[in-house]
Predicted model as a PDB file, atoms N, CA, C, CB and O in Angstrom, pLDDT in the B-factor column:
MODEL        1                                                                  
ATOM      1  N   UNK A   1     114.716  55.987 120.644  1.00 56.00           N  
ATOM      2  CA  UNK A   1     115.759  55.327 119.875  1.00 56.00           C  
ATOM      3  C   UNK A   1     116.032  53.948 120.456  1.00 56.00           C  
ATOM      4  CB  UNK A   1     117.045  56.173 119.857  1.00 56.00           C  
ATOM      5  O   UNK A   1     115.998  53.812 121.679  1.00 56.00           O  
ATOM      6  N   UNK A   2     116.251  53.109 119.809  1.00 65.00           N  
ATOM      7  CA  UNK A   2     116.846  51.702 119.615  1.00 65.00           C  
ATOM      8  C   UNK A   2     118.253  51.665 119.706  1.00 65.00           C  
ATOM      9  CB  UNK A   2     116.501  51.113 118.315  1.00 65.00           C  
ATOM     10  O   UNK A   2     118.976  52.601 119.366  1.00 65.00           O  
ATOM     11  N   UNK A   3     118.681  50.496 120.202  1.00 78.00           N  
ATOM     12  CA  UNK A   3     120.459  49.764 119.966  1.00 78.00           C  
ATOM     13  C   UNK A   3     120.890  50.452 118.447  1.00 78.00           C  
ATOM     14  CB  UNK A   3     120.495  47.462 119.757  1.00 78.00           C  
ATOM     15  O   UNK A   3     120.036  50.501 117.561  1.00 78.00           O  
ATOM     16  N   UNK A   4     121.805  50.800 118.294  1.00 81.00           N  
ATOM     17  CA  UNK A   4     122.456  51.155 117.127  1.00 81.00           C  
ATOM     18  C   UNK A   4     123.244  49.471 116.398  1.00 81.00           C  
ATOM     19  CB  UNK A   4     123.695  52.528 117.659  1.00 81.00           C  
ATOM     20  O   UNK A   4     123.801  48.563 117.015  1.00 81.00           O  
ATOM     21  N   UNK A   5     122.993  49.608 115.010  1.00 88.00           N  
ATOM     22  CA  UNK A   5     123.326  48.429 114.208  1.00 88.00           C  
ATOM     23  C   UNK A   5     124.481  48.826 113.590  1.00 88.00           C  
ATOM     24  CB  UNK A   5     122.281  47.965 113.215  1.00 88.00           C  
ATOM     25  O   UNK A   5     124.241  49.208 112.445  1.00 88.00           O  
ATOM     26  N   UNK A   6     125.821  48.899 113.935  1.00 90.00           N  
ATOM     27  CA  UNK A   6     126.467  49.998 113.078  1.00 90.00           C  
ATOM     28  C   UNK A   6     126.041  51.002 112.959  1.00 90.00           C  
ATOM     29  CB  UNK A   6     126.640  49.821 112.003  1.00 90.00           C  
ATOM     30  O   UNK A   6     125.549  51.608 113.911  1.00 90.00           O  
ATOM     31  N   UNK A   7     126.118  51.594 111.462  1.00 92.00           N  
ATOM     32  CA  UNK A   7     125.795  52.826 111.179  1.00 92.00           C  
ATOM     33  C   UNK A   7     124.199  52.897 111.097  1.00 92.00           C  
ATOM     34  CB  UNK A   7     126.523  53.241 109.931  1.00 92.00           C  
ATOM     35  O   UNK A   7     123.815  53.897 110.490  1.00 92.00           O  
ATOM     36  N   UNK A   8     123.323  52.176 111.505  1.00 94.00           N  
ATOM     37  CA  UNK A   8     122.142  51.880 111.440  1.00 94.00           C  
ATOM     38  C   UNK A   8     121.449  52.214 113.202  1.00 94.00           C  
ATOM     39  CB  UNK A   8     122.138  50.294 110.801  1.00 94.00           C  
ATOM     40  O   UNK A   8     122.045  51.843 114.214  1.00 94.00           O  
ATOM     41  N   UNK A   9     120.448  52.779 113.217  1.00 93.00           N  
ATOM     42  CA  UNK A   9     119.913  53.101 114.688  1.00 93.00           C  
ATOM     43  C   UNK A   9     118.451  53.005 113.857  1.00 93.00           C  
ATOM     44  CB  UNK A   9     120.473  54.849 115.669  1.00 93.00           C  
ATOM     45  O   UNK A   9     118.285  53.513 112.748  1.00 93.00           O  
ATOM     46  N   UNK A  10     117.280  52.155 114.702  1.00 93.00           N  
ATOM     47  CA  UNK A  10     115.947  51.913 114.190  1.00 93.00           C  
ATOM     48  C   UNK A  10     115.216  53.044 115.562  1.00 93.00           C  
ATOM     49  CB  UNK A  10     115.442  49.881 114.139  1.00 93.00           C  
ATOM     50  O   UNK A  10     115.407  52.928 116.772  1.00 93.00           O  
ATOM     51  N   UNK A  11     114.329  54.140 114.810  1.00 92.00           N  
ATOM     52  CA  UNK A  11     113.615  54.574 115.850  1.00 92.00           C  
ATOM     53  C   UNK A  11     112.200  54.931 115.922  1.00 92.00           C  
ATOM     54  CB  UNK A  11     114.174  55.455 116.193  1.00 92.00           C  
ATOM     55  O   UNK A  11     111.725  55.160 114.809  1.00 92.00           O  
ATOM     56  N   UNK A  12     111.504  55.030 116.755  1.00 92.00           N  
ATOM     57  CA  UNK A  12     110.087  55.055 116.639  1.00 92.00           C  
ATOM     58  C   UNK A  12     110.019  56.466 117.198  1.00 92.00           C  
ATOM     59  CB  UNK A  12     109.215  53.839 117.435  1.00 92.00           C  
ATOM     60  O   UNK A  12     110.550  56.989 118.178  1.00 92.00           O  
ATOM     61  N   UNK A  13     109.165  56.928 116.225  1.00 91.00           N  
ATOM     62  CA  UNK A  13     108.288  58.487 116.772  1.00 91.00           C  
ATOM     63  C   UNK A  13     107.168  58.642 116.315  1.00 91.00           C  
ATOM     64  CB  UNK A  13     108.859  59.878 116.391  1.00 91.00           C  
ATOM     65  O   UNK A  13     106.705  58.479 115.187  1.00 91.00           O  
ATOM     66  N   UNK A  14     106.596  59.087 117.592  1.00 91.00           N  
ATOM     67  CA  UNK A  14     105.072  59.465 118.123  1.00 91.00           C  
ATOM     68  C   UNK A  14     104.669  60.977 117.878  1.00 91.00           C  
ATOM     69  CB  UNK A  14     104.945  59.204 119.811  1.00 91.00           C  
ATOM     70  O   UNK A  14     105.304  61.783 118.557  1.00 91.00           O  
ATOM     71  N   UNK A  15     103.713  61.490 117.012  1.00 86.00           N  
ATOM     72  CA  UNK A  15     103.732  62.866 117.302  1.00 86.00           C  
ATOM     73  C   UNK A  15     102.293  63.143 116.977  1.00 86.00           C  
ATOM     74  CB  UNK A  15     104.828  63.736 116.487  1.00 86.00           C  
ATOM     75  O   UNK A  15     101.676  62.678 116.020  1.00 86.00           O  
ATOM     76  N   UNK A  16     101.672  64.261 118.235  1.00 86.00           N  
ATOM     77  CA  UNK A  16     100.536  64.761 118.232  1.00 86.00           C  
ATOM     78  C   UNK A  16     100.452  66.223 117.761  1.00 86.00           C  
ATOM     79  CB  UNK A  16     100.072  64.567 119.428  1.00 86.00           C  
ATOM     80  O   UNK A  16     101.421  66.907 118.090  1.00 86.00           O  
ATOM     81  N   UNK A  17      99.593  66.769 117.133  1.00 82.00           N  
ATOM     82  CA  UNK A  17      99.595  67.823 116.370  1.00 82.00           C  
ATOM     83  C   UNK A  17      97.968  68.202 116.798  1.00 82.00           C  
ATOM     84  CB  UNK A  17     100.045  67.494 114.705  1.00 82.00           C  
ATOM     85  O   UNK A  17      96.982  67.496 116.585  1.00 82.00           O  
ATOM     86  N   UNK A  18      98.005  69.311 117.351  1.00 82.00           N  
ATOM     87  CA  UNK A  18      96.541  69.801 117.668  1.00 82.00           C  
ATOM     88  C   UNK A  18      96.463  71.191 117.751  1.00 82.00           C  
ATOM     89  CB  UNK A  18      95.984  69.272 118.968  1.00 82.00           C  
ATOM     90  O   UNK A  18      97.455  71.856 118.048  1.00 82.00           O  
ATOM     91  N   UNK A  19      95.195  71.777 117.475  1.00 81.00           N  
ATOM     92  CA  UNK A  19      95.269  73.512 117.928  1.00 81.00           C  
ATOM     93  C   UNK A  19      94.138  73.809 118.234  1.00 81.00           C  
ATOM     94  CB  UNK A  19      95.692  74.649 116.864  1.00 81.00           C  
ATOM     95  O   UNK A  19      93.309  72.899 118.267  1.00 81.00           O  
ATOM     96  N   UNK A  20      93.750  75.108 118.541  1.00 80.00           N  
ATOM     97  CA  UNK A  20      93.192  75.597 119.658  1.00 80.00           C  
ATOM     98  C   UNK A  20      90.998  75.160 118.679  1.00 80.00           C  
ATOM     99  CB  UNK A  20      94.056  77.857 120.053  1.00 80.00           C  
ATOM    100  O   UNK A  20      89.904  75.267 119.233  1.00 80.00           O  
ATOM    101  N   UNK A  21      91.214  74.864 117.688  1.00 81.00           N  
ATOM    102  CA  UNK A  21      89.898  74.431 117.287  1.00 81.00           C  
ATOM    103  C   UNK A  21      89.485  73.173 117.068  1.00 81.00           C  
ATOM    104  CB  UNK A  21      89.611  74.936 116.318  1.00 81.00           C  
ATOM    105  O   UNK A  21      89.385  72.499 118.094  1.00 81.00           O  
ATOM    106  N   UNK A  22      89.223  72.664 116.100  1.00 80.00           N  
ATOM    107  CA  UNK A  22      89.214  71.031 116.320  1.00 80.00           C  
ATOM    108  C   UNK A  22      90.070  70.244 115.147  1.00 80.00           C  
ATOM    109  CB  UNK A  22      87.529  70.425 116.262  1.00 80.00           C  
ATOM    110  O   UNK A  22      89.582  69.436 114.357  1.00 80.00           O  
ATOM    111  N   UNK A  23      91.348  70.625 115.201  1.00 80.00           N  
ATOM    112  CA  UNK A  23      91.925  69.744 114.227  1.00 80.00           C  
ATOM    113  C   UNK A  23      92.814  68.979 115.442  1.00 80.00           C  
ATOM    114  CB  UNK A  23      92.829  70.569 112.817  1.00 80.00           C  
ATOM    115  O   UNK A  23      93.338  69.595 116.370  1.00 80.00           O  
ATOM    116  N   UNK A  24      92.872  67.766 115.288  1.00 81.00           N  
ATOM    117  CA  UNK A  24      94.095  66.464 116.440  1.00 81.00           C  
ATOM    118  C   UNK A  24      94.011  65.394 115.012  1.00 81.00           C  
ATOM    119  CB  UNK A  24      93.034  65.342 118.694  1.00 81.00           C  
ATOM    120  O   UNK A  24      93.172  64.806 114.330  1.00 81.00           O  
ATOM    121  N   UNK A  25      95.908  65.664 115.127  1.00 82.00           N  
ATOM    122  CA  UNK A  25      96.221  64.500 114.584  1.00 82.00           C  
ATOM    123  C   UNK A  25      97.285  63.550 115.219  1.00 82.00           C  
ATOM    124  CB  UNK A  25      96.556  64.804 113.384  1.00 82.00           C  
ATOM    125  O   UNK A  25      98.336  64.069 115.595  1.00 82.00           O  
ATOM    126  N   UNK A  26      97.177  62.732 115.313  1.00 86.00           N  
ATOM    127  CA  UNK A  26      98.399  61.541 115.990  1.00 86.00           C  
ATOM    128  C   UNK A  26      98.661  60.432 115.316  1.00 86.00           C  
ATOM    129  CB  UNK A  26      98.046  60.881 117.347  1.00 86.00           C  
ATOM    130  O   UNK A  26      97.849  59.541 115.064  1.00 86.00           O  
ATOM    131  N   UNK A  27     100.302  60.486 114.882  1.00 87.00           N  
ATOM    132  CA  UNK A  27     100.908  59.314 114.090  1.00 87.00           C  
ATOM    133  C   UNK A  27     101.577  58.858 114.813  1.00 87.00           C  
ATOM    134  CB  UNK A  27     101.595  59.458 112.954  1.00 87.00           C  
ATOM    135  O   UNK A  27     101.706  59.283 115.961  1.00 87.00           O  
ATOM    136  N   UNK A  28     102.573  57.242 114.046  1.00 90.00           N  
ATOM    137  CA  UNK A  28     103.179  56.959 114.655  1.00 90.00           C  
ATOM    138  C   UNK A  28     104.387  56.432 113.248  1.00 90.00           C  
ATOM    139  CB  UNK A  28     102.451  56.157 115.748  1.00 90.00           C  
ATOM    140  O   UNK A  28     104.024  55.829 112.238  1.00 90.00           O  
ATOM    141  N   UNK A  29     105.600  56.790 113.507  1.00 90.00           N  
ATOM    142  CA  UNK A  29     106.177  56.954 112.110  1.00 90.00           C  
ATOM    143  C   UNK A  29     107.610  55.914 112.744  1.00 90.00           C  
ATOM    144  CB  UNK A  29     106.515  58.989 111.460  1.00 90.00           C  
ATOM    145  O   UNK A  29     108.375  56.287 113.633  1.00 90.00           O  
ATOM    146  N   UNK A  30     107.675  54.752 112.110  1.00 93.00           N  
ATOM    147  CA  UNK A  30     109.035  53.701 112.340  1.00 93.00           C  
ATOM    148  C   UNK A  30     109.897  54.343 111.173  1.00 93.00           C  
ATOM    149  CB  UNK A  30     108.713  51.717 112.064  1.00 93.00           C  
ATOM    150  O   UNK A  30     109.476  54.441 110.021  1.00 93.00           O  
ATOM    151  N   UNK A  31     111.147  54.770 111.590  1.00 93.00           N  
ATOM    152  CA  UNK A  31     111.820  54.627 111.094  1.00 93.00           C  
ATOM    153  C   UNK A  31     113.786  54.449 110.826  1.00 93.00           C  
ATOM    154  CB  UNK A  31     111.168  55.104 110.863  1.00 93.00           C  
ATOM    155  O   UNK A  31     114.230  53.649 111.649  1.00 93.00           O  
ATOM    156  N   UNK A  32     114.717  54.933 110.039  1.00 95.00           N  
ATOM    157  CA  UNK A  32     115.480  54.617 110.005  1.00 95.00           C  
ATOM    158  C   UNK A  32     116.410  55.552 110.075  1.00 95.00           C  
ATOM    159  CB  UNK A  32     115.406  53.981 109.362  1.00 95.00           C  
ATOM    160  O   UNK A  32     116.273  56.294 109.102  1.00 95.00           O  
ATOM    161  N   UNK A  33     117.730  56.047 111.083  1.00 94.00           N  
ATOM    162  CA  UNK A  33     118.522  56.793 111.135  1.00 94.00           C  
ATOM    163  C   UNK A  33     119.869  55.975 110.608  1.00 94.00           C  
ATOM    164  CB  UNK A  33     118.448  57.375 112.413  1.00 94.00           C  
ATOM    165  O   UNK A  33     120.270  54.926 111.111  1.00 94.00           O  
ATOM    166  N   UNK A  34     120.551  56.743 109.371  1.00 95.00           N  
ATOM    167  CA  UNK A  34     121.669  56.176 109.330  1.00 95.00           C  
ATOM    168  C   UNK A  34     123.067  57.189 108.853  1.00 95.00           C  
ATOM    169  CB  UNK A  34     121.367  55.029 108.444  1.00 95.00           C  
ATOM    170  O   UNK A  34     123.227  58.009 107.949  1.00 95.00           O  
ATOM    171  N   UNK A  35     123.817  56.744 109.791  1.00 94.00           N  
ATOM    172  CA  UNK A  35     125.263  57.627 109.934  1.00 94.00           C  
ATOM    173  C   UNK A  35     126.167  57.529 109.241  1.00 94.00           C  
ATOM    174  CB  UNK A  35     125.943  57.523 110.938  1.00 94.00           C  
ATOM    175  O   UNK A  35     126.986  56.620 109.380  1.00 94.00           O  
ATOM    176  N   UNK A  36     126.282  58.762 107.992  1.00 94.00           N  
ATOM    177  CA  UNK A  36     127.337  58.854 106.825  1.00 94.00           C  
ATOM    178  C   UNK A  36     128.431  58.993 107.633  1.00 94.00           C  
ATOM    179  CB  UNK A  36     127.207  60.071 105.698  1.00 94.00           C  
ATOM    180  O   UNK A  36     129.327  58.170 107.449  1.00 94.00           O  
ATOM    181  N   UNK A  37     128.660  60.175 108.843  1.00 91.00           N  
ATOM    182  CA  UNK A  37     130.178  59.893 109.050  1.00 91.00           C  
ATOM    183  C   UNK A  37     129.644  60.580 110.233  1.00 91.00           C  
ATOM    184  CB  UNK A  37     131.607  60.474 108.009  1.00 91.00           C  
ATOM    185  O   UNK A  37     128.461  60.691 110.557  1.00 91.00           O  
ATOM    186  N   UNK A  38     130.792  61.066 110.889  1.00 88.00           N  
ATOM    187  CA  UNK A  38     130.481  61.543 113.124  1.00 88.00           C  
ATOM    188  C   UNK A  38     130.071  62.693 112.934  1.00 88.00           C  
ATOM    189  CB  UNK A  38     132.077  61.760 114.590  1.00 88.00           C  
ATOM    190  O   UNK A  38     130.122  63.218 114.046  1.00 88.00           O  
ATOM    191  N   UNK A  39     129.433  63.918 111.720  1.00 90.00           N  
ATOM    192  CA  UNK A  39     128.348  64.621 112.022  1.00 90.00           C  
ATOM    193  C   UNK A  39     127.186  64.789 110.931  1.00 90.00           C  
ATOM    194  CB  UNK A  39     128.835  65.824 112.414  1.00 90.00           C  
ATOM    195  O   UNK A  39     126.455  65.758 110.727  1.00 90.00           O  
ATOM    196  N   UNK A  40     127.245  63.482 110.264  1.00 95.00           N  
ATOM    197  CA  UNK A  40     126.217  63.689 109.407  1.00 95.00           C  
ATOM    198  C   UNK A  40     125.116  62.306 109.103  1.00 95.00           C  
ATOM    199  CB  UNK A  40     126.955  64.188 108.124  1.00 95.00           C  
ATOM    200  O   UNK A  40     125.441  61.125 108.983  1.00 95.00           O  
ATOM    201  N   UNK A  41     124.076  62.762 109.047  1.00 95.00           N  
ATOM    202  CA  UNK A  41     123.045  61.519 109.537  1.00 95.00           C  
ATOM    203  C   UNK A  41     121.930  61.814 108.498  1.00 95.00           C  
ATOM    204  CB  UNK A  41     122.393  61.595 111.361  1.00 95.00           C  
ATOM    205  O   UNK A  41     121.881  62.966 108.067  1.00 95.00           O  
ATOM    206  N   UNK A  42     120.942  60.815 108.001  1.00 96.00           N  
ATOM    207  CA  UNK A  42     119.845  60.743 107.037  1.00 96.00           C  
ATOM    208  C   UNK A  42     118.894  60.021 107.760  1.00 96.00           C  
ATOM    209  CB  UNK A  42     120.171  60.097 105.677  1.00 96.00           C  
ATOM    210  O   UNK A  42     119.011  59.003 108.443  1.00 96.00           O  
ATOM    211  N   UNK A  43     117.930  60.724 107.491  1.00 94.00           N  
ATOM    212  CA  UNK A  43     117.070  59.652 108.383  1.00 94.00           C  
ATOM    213  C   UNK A  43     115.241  60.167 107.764  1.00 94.00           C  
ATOM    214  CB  UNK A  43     117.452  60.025 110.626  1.00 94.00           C  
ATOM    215  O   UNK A  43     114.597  61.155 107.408  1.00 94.00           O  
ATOM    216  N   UNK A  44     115.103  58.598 107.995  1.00 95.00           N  
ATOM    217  CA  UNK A  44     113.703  58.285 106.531  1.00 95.00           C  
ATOM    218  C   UNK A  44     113.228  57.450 107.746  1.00 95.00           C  
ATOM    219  CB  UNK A  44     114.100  57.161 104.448  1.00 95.00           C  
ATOM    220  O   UNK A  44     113.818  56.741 108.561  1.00 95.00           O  
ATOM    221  N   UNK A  45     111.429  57.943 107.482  1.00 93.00           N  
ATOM    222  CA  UNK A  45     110.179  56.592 108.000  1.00 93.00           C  
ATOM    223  C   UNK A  45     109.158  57.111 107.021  1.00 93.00           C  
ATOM    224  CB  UNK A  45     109.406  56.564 110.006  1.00 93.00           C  
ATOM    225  O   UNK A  45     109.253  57.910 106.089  1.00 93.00           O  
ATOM    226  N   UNK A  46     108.057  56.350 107.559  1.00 91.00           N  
ATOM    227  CA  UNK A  46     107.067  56.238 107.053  1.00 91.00           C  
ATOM    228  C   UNK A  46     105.658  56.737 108.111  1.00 91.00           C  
ATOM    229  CB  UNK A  46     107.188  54.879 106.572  1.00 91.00           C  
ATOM    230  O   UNK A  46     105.073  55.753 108.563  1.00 91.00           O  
ATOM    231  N   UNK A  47     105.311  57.526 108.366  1.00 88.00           N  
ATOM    232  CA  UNK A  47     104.135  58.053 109.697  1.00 88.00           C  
ATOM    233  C   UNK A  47     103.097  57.292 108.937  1.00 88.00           C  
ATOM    234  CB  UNK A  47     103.670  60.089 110.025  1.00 88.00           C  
ATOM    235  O   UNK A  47     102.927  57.256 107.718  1.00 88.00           O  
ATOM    236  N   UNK A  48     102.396  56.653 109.949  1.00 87.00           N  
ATOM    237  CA  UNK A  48     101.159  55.992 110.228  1.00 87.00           C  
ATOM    238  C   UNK A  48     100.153  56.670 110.835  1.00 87.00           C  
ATOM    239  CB  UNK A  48     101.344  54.976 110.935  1.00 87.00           C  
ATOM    240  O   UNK A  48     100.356  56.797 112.043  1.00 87.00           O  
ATOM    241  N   UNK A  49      98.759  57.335 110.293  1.00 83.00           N  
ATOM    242  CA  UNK A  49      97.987  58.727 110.469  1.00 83.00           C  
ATOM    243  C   UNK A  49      97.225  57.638 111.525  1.00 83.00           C  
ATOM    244  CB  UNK A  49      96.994  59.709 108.891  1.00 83.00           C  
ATOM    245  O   UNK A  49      96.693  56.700 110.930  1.00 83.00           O  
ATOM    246  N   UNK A  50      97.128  57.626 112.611  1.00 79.00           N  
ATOM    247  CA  UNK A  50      96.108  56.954 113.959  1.00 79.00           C  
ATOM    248  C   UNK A  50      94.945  57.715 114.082  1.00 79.00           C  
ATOM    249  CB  UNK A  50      96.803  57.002 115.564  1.00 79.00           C  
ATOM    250  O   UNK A  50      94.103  57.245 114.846  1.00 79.00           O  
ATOM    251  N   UNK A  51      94.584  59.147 113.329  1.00 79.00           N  
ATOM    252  CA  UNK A  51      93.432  59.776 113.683  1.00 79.00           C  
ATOM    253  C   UNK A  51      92.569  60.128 112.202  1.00 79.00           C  
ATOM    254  CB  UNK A  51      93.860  61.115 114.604  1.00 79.00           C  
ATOM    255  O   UNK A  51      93.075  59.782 111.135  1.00 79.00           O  
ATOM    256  N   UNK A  52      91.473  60.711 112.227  1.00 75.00           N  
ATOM    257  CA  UNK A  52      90.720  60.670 110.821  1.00 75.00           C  
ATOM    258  C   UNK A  52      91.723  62.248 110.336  1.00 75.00           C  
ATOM    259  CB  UNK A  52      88.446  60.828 110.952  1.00 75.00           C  
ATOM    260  O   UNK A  52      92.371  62.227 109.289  1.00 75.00           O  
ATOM    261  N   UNK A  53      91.714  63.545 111.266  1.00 68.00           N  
ATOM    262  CA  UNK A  53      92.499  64.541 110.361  1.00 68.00           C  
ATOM    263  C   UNK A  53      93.906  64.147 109.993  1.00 68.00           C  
ATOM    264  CB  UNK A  53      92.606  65.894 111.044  1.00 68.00           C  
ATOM    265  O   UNK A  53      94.325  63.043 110.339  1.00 68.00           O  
ATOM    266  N   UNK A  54      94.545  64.859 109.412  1.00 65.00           N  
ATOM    267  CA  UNK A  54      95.809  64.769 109.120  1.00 65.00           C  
ATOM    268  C   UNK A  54      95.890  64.017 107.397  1.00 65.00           C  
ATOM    269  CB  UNK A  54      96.519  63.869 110.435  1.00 65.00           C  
ATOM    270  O   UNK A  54      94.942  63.738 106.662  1.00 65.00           O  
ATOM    271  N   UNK A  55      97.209  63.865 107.172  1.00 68.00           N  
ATOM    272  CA  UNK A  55      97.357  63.493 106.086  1.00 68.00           C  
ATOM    273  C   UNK A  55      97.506  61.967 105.476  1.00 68.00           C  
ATOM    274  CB  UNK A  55      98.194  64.149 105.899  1.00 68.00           C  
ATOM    275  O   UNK A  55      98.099  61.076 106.086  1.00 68.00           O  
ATOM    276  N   UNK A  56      97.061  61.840 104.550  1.00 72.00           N  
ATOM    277  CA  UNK A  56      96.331  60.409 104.059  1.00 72.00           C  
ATOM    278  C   UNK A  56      97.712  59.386 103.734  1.00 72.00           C  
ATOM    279  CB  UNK A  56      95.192  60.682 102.367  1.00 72.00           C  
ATOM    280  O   UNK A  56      97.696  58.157 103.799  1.00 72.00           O  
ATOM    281  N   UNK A  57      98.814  60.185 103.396  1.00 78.00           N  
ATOM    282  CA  UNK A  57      99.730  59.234 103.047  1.00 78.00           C  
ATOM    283  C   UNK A  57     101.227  60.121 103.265  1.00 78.00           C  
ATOM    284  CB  UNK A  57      99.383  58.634 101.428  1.00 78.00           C  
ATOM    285  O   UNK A  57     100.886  61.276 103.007  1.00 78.00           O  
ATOM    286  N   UNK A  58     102.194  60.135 103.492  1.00 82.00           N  
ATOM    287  CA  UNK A  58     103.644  60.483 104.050  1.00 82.00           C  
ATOM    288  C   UNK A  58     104.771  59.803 103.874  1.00 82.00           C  
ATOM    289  CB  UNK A  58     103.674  60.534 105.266  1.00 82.00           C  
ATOM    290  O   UNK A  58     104.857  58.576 103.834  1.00 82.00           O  
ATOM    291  N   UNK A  59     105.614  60.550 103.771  1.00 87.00           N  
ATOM    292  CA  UNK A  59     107.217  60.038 103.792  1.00 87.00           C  
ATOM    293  C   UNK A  59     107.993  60.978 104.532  1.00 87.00           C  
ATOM    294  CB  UNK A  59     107.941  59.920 102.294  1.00 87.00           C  
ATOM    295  O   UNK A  59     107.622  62.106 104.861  1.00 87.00           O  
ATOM    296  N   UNK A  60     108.866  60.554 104.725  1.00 87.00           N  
ATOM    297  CA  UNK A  60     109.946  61.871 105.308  1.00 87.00           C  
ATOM    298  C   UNK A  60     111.393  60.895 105.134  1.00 87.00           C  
ATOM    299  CB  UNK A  60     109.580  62.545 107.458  1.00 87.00           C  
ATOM    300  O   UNK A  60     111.799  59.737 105.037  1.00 87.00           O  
ATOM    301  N   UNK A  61     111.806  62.327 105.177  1.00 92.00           N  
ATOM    302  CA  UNK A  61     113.515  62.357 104.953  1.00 92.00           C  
ATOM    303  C   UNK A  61     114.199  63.696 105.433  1.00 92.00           C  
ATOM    304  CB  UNK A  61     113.933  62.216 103.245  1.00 92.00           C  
ATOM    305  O   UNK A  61     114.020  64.887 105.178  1.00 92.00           O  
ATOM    306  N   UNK A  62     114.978  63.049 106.161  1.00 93.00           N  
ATOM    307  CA  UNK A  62     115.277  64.285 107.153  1.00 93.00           C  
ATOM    308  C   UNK A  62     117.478  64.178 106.848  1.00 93.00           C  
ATOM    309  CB  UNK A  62     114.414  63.719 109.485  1.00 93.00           C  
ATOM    310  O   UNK A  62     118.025  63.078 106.768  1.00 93.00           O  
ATOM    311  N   UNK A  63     118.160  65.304 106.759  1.00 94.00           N  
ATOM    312  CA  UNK A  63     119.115  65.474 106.658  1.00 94.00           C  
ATOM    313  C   UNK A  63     119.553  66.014 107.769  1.00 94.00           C  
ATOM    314  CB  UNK A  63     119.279  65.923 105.744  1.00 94.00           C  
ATOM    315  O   UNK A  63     118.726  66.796 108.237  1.00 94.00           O  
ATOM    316  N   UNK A  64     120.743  65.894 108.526  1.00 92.00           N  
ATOM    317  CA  UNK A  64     120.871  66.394 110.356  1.00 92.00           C  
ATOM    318  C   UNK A  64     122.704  66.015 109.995  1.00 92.00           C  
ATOM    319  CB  UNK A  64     119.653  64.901 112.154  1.00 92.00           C  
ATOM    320  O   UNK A  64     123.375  64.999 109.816  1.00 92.00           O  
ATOM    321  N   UNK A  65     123.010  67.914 110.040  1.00 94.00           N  
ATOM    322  CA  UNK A  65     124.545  67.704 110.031  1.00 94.00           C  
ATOM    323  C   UNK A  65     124.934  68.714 111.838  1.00 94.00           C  
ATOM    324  CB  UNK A  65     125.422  68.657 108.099  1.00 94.00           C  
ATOM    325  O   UNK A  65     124.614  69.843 112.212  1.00 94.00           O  
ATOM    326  N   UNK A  66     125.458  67.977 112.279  1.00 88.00           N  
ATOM    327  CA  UNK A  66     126.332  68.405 113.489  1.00 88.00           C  
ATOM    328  C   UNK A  66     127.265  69.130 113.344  1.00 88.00           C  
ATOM    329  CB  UNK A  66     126.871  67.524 114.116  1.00 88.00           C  
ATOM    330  O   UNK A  66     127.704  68.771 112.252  1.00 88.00           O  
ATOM    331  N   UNK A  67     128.071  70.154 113.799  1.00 87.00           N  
ATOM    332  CA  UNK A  67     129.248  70.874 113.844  1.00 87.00           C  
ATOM    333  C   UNK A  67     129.734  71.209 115.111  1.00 87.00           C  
ATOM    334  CB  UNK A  67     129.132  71.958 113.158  1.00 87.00           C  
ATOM    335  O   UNK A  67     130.779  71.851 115.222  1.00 87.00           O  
TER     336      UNK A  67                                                      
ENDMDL                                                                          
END                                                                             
């Protein structure tokens, strides 16, 4: 995670995905966390596939409520 912009925090994630035969995939996905109110957060990037397996094109959107 990055400096928070307000309700805005920019973050980068890295993630490797492999198993015990020959599939390895490794992205790298920029994206954007932003804070509706003190336990609820949305948060969207875009993963960038760095290896030939894995998937050709992505989005995400992730919903994250605290209690």
């Amino acid at each position: 995670m990055f400096n928070n912009y307000g309700r805005v925090t920019p973050v980068l994630e890295a993630l490797l995905a492999h198993d015990f035969e020959d599939f390895t995939s490794f992205s790298v996905s920029p994206e954007i966390i932003y804070t509706l109110s003190d336990g609820l957060d949305i948060k969207c990037g875009a993963p960038f596939i760095l290896t030939g397996d894995g998937q050709d094109y992505a989005a995400e959107l992730e919903l994250t409520y605290r209690f």
